[in-house]
N, C-alpha and C positions, 0 to 999 in steps of 0.2 A: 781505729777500733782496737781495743786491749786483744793482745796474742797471747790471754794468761794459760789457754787449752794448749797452744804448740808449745809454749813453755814450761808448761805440767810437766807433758811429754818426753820434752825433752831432756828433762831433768827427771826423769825415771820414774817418774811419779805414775802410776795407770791406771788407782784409784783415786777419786773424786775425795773419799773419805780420809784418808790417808794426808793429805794438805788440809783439809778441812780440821782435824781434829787438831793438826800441831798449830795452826792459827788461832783457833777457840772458836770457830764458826760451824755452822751447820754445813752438813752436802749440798742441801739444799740450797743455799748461800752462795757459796761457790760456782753450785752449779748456772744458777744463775746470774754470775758474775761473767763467766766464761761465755753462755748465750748471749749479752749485754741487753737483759731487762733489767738487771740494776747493777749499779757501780760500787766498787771498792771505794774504801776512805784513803785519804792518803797514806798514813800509817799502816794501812793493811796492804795497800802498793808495795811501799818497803816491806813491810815481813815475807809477802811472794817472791819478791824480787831476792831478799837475801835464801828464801829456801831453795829459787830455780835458778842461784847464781849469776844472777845477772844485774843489770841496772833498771828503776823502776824507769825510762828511757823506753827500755828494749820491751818492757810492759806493756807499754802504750802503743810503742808502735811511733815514739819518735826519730826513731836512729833511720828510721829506712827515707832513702830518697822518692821524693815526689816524683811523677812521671815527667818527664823530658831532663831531668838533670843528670 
């Protein structure tokens, strides 16, 4: 599942609006981006990913290890 909320967050971000508008999306969008009733494009992966400094990876919720490894 996309960890785009703890990485809002963690990127200082604490409004919903605030990312949304430097993307060109609505809050609304976002917001349910972050609930996952719907999904980001790839292209809007990477724009998250470059404003919460991280890799679109740590987006998704690739980097982390599965249980027992």
């Amino acid at each position: 599942m996309l960890n785009l909320k703890q990485m809002r967050i963690k990127a200082g971000f604490k409004r919903l609006y605030d990312v949304a508008k430097i993307i060109g999306v609505g809050a609304n969008t976002l917001s349910r981006w972050e609930t996952g009733k719907r999904e980001p494009s790839l292209e809007q992966i990477r724009n998250l990913a470059q404003i919460y400094h991280c890799t679109p990876n740590e987006l998704l919720g690739a980097d982390e290890k599965s249980p027992g490894e």
